[in-house]
Backbone as numpy.savetxt, mean C-alpha at the origin, in Angstrom:
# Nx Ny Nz CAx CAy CAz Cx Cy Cz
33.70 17.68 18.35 32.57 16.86 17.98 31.31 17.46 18.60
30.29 17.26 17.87 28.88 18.25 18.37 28.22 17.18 18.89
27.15 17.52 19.58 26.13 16.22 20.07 24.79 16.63 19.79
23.98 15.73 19.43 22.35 15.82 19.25 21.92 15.25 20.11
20.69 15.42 20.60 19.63 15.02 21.25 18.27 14.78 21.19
17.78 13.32 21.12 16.37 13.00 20.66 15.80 12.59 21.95
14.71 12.67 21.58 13.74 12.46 22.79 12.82 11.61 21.78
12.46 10.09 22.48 11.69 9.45 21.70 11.44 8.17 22.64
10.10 7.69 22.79 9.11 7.14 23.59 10.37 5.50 23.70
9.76 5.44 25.00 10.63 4.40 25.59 9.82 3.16 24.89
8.87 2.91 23.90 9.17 1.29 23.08 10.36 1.64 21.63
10.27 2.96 21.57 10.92 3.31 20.28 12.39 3.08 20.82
12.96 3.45 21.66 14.25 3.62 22.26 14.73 2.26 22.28
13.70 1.26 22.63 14.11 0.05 23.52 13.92 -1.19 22.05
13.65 -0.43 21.13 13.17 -0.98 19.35 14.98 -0.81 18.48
15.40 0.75 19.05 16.33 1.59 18.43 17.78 0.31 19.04
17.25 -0.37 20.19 18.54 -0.54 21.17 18.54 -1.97 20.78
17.31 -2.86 20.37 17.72 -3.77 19.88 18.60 -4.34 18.77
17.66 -3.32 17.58 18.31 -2.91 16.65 19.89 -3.10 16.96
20.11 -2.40 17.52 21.76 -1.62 17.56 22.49 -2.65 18.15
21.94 -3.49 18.94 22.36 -4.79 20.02 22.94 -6.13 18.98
21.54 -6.42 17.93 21.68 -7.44 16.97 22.96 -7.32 15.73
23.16 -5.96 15.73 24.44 -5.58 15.39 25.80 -5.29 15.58
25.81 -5.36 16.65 27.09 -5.53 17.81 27.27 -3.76 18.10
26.44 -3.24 18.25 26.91 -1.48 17.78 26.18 -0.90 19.64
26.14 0.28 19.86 25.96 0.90 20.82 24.64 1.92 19.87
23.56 2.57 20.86 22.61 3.06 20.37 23.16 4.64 19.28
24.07 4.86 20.16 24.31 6.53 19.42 24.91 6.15 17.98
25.74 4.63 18.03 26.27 4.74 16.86 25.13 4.39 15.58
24.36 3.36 15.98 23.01 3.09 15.37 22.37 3.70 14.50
21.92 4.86 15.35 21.33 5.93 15.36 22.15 6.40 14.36
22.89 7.02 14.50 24.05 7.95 13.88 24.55 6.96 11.65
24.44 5.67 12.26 24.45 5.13 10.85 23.08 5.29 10.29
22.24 4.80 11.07 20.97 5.22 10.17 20.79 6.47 9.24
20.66 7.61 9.78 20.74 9.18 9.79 21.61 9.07 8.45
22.80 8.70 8.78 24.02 8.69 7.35 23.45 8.06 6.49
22.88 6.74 6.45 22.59 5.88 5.27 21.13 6.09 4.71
20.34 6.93 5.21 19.32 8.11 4.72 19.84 9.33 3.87
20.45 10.12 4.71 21.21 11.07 3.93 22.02 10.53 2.54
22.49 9.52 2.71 23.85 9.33 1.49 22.71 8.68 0.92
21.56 8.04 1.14 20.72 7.77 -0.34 19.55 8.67 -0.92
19.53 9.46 -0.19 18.82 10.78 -0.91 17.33 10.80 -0.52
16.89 10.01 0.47 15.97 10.29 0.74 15.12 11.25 0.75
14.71 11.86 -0.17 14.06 13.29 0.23 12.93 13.31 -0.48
12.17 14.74 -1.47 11.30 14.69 -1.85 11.02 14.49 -3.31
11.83 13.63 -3.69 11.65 12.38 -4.78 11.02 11.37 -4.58
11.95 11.04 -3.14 11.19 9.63 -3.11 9.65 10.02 -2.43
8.98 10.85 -1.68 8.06 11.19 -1.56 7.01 11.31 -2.57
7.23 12.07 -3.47 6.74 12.12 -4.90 6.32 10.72 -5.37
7.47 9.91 -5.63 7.06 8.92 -6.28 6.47 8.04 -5.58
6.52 7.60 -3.84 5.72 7.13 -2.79 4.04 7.78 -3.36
3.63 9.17 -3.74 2.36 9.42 -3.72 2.05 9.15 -5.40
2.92 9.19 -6.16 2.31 8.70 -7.47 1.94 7.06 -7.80
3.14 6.27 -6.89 2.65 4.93 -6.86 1.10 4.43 -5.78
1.05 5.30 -4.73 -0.13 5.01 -4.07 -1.30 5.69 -4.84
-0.96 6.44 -5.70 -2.12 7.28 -6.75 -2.55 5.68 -7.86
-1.41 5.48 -8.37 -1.60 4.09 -9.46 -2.06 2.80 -8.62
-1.89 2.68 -7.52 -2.45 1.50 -6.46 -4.27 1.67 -6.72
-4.62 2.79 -6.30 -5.66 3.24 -6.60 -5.93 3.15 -7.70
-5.82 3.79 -8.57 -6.68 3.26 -10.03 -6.65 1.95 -10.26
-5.65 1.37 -10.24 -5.89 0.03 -10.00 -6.57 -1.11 -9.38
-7.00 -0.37 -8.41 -8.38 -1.08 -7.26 -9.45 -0.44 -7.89
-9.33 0.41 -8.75 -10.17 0.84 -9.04 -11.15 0.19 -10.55
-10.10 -0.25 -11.13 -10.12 -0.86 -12.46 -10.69 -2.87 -12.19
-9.87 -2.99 -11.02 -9.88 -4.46 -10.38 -11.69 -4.36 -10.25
-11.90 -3.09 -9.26 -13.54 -3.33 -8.57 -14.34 -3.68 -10.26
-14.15 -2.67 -10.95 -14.88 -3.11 -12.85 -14.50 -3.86 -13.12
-13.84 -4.66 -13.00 -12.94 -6.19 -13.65 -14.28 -7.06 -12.96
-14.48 -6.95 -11.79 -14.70 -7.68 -10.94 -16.35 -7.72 -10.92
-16.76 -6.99 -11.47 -18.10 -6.36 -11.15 -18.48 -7.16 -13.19
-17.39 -6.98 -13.96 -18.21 -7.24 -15.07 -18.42 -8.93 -14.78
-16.84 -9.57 -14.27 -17.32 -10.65 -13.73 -18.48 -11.22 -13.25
-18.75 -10.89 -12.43 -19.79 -11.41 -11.48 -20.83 -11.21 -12.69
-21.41 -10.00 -13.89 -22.08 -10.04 -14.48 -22.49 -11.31 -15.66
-21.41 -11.50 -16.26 -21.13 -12.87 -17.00 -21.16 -14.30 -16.21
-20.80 -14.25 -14.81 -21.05 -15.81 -13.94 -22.83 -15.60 -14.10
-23.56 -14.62 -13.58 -24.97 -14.73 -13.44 -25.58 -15.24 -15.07
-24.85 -14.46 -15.86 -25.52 -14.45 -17.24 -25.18 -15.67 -17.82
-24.29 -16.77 -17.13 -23.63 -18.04 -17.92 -24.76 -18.94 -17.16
-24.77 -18.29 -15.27 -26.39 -19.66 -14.82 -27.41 -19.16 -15.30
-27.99 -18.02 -15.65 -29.06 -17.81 -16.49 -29.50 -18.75 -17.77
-28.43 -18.76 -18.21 -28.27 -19.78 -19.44 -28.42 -20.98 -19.51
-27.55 -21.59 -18.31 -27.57 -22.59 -17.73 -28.87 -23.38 -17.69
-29.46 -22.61 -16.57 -31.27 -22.60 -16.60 -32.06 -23.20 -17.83
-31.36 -22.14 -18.60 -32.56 -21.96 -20.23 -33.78 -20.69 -20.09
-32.34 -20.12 -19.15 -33.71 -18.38 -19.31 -33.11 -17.49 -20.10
-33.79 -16.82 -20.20 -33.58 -16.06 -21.90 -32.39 -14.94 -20.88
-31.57 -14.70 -21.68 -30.72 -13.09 -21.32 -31.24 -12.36 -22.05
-31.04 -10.81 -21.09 -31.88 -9.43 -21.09 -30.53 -8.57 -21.26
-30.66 -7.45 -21.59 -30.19 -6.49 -21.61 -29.62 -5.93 -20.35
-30.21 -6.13 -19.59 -30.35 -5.59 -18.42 -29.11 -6.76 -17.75
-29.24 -7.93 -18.17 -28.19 -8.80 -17.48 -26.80 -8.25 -17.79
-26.32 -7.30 -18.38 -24.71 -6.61 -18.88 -24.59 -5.32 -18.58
-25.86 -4.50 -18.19 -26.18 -3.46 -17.83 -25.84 -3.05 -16.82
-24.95 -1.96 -16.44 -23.98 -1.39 -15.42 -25.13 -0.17 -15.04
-25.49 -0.72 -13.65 -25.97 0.59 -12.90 -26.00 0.49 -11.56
-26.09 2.17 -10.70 -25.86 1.97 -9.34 -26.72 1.11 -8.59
-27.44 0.53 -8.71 -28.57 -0.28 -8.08 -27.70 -1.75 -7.71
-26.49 -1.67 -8.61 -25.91 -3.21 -8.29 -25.22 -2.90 -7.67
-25.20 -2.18 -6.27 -24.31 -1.79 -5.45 -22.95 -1.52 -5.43
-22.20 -0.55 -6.65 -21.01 -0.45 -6.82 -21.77 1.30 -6.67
């Protein structure tokens, strides 16, 4: 049988040992299932890939939300404008950097 050796900061160790405690297990074995149940699900650079294509689509999506959000706010102003009985402008639907986006 071979042995490994990690070196890893005493909150991580004392994180690793709870872990392993709440399970009735000893740290090496812990350790040692983790490692396996990584390996046997393939963790590798698939799931990486698709980790950066879903944080890519998170983004456009905040991105699409901020214009969702922005035409909003354009139509609440343009509904109390109305409200009022002041005339709407062009300029009230009009997307430019000045409206701080």
């Amino acid at each position: 049988m071979k042995r490994v050796d990690v070196y890893v900061s005493e909150e991580q160790y004392e994180k690793w040992k709870q872990k392993a405690e709440s399970k009735g297990m000893s740290v090496s074995s812990f350790v040692k299932k983790a490692v396996e149940s990584v390996l046997s699900n393939g963790f590798d650079e698939k799931q990486n890939e698709a980790i950066a294509k879903l944080e890519g689509r998170v983004n456009d999506l905040e991105s699409e939300l901020d214009l969702v959000m922005f035409a909003l706010d354009k139509v609440d102003n343009a509904l109390k404008k109305m409200n009022r009985g002041e005339k709407l402008e062009l300029n009230d639907f009009v997307y430019s950097s000045d409206d701080g986006k």
